[in-house]
C-alpha positions as CSV (number, residue, x, y, z in Angstrom):
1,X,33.2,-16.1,15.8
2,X,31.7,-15.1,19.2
3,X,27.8,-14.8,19.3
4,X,26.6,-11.2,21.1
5,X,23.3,-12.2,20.6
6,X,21.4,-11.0,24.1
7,X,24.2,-7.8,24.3
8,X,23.3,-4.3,23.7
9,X,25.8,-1.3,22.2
10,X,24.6,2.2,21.9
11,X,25.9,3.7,18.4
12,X,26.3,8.0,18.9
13,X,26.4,9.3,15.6
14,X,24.4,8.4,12.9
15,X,26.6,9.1,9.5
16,X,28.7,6.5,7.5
17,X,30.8,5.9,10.3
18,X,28.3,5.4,12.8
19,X,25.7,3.3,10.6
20,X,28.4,1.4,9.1
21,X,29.6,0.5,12.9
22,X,26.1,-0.6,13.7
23,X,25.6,-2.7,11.0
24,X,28.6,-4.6,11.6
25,X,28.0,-4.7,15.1
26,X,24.4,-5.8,14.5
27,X,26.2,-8.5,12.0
28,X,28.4,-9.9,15.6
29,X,24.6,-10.4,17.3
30,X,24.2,-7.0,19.5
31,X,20.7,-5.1,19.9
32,X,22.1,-2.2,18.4
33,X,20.2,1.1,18.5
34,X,21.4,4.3,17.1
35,X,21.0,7.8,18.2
36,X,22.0,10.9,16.3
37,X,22.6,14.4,17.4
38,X,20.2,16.4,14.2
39,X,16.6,16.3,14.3
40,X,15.8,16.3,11.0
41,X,16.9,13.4,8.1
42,X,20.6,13.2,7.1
43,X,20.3,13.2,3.6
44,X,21.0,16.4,2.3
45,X,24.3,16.9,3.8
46,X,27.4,16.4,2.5
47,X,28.6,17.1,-0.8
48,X,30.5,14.1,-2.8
49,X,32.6,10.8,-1.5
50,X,35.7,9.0,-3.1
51,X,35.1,5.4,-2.5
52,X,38.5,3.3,-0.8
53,X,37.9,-0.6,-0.9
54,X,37.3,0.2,2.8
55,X,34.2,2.3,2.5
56,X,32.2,0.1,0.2
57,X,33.1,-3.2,2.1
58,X,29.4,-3.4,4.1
59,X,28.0,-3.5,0.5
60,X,30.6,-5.6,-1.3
61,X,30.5,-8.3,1.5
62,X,27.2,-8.1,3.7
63,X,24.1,-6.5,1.6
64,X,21.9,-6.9,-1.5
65,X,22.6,-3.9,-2.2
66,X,25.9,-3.6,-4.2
67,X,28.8,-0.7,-4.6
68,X,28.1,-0.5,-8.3
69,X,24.7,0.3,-7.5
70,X,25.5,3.1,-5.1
71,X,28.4,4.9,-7.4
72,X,29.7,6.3,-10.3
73,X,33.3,6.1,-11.7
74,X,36.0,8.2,-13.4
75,X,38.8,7.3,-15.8
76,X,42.0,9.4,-15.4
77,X,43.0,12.2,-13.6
78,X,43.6,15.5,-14.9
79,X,45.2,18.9,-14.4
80,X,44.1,21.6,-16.3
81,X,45.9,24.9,-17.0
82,X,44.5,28.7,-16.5
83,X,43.7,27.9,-20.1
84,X,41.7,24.5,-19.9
85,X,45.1,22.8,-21.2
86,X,45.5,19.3,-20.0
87,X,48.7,19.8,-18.6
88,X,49.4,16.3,-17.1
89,X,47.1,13.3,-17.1
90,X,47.4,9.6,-16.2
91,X,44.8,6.8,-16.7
92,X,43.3,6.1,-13.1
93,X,39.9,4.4,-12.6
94,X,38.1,5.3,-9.4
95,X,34.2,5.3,-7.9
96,X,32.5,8.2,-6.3
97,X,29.0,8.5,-4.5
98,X,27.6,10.9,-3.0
99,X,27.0,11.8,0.7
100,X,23.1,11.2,0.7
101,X,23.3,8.4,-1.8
102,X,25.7,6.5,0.7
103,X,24.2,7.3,3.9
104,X,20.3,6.6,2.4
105,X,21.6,2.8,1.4
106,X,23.0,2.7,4.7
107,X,20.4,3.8,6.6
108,X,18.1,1.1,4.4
109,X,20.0,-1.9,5.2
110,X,19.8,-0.8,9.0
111,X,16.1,0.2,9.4
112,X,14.4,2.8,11.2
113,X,13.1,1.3,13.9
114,X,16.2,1.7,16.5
115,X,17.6,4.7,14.3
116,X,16.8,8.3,16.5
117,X,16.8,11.5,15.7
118,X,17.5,14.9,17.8
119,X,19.4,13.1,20.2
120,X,22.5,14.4,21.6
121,X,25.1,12.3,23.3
122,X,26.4,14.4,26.6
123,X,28.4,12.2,28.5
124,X,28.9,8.5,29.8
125,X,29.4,6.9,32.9
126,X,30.8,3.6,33.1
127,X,30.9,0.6,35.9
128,X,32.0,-2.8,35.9
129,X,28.8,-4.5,34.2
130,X,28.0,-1.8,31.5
131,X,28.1,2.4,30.5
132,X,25.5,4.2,30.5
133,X,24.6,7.5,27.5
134,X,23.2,10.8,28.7
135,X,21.2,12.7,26.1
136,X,20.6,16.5,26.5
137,X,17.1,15.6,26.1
138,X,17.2,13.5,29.9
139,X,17.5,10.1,27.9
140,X,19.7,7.6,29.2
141,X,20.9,5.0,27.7
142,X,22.3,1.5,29.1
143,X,24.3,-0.9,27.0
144,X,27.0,-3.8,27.5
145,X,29.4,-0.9,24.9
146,X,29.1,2.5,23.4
147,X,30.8,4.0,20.6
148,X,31.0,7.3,19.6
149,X,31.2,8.5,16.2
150,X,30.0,11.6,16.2
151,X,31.7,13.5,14.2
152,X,34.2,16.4,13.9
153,X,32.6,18.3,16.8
154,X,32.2,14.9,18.9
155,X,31.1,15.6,22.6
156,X,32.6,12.3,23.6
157,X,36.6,13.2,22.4
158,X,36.6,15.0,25.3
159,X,36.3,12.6,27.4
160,X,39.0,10.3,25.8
161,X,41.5,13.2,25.2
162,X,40.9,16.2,27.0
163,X,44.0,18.3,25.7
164,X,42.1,17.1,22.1
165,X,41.1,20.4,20.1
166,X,40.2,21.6,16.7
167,X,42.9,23.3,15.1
168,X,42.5,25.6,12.1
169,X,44.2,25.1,9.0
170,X,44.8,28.5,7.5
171,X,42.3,27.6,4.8
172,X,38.2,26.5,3.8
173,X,37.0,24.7,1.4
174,X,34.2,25.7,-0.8
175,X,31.9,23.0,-1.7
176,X,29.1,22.3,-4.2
177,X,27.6,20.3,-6.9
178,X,25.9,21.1,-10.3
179,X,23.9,18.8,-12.7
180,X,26.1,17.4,-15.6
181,X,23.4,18.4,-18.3
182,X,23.9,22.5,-16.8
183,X,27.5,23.4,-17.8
184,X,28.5,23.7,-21.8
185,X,29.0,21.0,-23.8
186,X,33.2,22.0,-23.9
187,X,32.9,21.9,-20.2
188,X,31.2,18.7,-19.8
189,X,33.4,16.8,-22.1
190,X,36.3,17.9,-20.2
191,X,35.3,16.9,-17.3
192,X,32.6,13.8,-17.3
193,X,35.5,11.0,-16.7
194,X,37.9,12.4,-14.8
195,X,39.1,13.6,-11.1
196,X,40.0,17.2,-12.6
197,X,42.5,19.4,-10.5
198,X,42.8,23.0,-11.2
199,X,45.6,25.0,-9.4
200,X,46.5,28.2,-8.4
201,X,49.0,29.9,-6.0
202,X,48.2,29.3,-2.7
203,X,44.5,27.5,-3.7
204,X,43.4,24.7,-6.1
205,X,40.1,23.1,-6.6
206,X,39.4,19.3,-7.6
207,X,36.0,18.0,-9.4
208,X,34.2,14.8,-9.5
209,X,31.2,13.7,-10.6
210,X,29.0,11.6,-8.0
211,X,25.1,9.7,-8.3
212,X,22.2,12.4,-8.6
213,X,20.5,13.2,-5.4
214,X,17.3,10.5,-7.2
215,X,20.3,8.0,-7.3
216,X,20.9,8.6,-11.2
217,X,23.9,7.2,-12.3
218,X,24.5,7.5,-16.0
219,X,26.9,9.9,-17.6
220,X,25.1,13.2,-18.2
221,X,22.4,12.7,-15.5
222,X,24.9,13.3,-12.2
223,X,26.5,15.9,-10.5
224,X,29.9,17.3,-11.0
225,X,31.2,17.6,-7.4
226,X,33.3,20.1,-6.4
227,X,35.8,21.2,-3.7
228,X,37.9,24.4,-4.0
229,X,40.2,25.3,-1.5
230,X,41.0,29.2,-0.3
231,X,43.3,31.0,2.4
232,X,41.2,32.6,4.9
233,X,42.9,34.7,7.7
234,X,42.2,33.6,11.2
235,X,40.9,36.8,11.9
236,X,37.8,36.9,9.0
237,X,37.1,33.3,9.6
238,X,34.2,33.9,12.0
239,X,32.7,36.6,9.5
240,X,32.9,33.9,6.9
241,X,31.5,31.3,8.6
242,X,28.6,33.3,10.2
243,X,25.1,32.0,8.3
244,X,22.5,34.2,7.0
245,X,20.8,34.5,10.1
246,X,23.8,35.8,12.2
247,X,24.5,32.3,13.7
248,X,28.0,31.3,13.8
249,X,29.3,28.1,12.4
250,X,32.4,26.0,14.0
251,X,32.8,23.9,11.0
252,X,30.6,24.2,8.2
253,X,27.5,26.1,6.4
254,X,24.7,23.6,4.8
255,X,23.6,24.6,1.3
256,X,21.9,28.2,1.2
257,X,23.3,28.7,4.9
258,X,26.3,31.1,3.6
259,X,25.6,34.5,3.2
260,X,24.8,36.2,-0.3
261,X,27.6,38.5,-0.3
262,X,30.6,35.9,0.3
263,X,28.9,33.7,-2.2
264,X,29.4,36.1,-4.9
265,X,32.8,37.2,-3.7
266,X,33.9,33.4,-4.5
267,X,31.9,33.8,-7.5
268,X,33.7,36.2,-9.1
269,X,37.1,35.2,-8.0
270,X,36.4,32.3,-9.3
271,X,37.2,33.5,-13.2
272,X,40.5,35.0,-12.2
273,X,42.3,32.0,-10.6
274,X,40.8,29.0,-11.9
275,X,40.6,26.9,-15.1
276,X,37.3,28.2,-17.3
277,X,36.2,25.0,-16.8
278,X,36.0,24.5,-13.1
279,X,35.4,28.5,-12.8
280,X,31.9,27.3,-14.8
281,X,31.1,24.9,-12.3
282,X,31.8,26.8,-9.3
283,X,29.8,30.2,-10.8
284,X,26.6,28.2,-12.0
285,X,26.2,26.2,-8.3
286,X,22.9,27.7,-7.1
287,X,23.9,26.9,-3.8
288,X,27.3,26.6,-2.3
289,X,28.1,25.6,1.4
290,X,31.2,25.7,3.1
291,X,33.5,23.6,5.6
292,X,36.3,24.9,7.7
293,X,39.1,23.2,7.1
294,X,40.8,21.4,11.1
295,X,43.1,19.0,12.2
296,X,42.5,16.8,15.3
297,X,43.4,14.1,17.0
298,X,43.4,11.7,20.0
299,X,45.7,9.3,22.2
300,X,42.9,7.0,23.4
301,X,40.3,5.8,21.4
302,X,39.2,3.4,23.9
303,X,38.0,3.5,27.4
304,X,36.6,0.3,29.3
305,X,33.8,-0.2,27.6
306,X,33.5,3.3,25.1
307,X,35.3,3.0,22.1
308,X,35.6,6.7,19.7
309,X,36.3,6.5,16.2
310,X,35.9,8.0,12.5
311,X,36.2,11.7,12.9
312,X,35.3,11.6,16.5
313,X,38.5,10.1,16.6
314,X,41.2,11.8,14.2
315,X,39.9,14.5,11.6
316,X,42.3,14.7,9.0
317,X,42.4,17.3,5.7
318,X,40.0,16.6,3.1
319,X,43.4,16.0,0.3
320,X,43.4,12.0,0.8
321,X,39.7,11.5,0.2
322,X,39.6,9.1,3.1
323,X,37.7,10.3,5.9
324,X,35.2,7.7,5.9
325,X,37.2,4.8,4.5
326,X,39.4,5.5,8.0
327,X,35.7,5.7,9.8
328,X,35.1,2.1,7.4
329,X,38.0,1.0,8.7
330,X,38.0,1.5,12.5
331,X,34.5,-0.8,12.5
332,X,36.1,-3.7,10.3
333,X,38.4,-3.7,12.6
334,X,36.2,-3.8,15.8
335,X,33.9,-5.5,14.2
336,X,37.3,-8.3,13.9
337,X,38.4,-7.5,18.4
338,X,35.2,-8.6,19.3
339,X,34.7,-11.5,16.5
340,X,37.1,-13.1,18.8
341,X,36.6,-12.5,22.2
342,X,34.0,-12.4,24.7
343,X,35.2,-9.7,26.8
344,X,34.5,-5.7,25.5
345,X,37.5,-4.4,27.3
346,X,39.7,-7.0,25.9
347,X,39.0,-6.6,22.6
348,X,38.8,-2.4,22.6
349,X,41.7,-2.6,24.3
350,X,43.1,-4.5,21.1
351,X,41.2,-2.7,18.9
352,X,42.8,0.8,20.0
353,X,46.8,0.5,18.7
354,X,46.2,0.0,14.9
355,X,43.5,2.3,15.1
356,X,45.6,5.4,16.7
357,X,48.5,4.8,14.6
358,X,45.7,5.1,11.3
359,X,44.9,8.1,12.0
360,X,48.5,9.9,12.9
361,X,49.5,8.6,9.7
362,X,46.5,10.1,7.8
363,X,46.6,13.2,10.2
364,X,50.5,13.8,8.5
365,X,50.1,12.9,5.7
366,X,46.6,15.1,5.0
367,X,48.5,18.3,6.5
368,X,51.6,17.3,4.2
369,X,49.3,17.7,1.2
370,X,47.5,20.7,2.1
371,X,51.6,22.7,3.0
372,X,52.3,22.1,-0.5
373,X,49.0,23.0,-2.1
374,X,48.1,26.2,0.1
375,X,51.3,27.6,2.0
376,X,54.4,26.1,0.1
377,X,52.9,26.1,-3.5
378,X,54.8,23.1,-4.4
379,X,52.2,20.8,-5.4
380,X,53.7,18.5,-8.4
381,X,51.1,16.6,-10.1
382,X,52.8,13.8,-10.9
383,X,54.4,13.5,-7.2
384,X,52.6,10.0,-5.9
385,X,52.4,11.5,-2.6
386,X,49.3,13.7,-3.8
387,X,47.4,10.9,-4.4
388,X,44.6,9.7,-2.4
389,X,44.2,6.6,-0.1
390,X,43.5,6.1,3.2
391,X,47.0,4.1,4.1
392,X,49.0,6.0,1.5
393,X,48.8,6.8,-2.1
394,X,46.2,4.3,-3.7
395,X,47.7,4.2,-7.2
């Protein structure tokens, strides 16, 4: 394995992706200091995570922390009926976590000391001996290699692929999350050990549970976790996605950010088109938040001495689950290029192939899911092809 003991890298983005890529990169040898675009602490964002073997690797392999300490598990899967009827179920036993619970343990095993806040990346420029970060706030930054994981609405993609942009679904999803001990006893017992699907034309919603936001982890002290998918025109997406104090959002409203009156739209709608079970769920959330629903992509992901990756890189649907095991996996696999070399540009330049060709698969096959489920309505439940994973359908 090649020492980088006396190099430095500059990590933009400080989420899974981006801590997970630091500690791996911090694992090689590198001075490794992180700087993320929010001022304030990560931890409430988010809503719940299905774990992929890629995900939970840092923690399986590297710390003393360990995955069963970070997650909860399911099961089966399930989908239920307009009437709460099981109508096709299969045993299936999976791990969730939930955003903050991840990112925290993350965020532990890395430290504070080179982790910033309120920092936001606004270009590089490279030469032959290193690149160099701008920062809105007039920081610059130096290092022997950057990379940019910053997100869905990365400033860096840019850079790599300018013809690069967001482009809108046809569809949000509603998110939110409700204590296990706060839904009927009927309710809970439907839904405490599985992944729970509930359709409807042109809309489903599936239902989790995850670790508490205090880390709690046994049945009847978590969250049930939901996403629920709906059609929104074009045209009333920016009234949707506007907050409660008039500010518009380009991808997603944090918890008590969406406005009062589209809250209890969803609310009520809820009772007409979904099981009485995950209708429950959805109408006692205190607080619901929202994500527009994108597709996006790159060609390069590489550039000299920048490398982009996780969502920066390729956003894909939510209908895999695999966001950040395909984050996970782009820093195993740099983590690997530069294991064995000595030269950055080499080993990006290695690095970049697999990682492009992840992502167009996931890309497809995410969008693929979401025709059938929202447009085509021909979502079969027992079709494999629904079925989550990062490099195709995990089970």
């Amino acid at each position: 394995m090649h020492d980088w003991s006396g190099a430095r890298a500059v990590v933009v983005g400080g989420s899974i992706g981006g801590l997970t890529t630091a500690l791996l990169l911090r694992r090689l040898g590198f001075d490794v200091s992180v700087f993320e675009r929010t001022p304030e602490d990560l931890d409430g964002r988010g809503g719940g995570i299905v774990l992929h073997s890629e995900t939970v690797r840092w923690f399986a392999e590297c710390s003393d922390q360990h995955p069963e300490q970070v997650s909860t598990s399911t099961h089966h899967v399930q989908y239920l009926d307009a009437h709460n009827a099981v109508v096709h179920t299969e045993p299936l036993a999976w791990t969730f976590t939930s955003w903050g619970t991840f990112h925290r343990a993350l965020l532990a095993d890395f430290g504070r000391e080179h982790y910033h806040l309120g920092e936001c990346a606004t270009g590089f420029d490279e030469d032959a001996d290193g690149v160099e970060v701008r920062f809105a706030s007039g920081r610059r930054e130096r290092a022997d290699l950057a990379v940019f994981a910053d997100g869905v609405t990365s400033t860096a993609r840019a850079r790599f692929t300018p013809s690069a942009q967001l482009r809108y679904a046809g569809y949000v999803g509603w998110r939110g999350m409700l204590p296990e001990s706060r839904v009927s006893t009927e309710t809970f017992d439907l839904l405490h050990d599985a992944i729970t699907y509930s359709f409807a034309p042109h809309t489903h919603l599936v239902a989790y549970p995850i670790p508490s936001p205090d880390g709690g982890l046994a049945v009847g002290q978590r969250l049930l976790n939901f996403v629920w998918y709906r059609n929104v025109a074009p045209g009333d997406l920016a009234d949707l996605m506007t907050d409660t104090g008039g500010v518009p959002a380009a991808v997603s409203l944090h918890p008590g950010a969406v406005q009062d009156r589209h809250v209890d739209e969803m609310r009520r709608v809820a009772t007409d088109l979904l099981a009485p079970a995950a209708a429950e769920v959805v109408s006692r959330t205190e607080r619901p938040f929202l994500q527009a629903v994108f597709d996006v992509g790159v060609s390069r992901m590489a550039l000299g001495r920048a490398a982009l990756l996780g969502d920066a890189a390729s956003t894909a649907r939510p209908h895999a689950a695999a966001g950040t095991a395909k984050a996970a996996a782009n820093a195993w696999a740099l983590f690997d290029a530069l294991r064995a070399t000595g030269d950055i540009t080499e080993a990006l330049a290695k690095w970049e192939p697999e990682q492009l060709e992840i992502g167009r698969r996931l890309l497809a096959r995410a969008a693929a899911m979401g025709t059938r489920s929202q447009v085509e309505c021909s979502w079969e439940p027992a079709d494999p092809a629904n079925r989550f994973g990062l490099h195709g359908p995990a089970w």
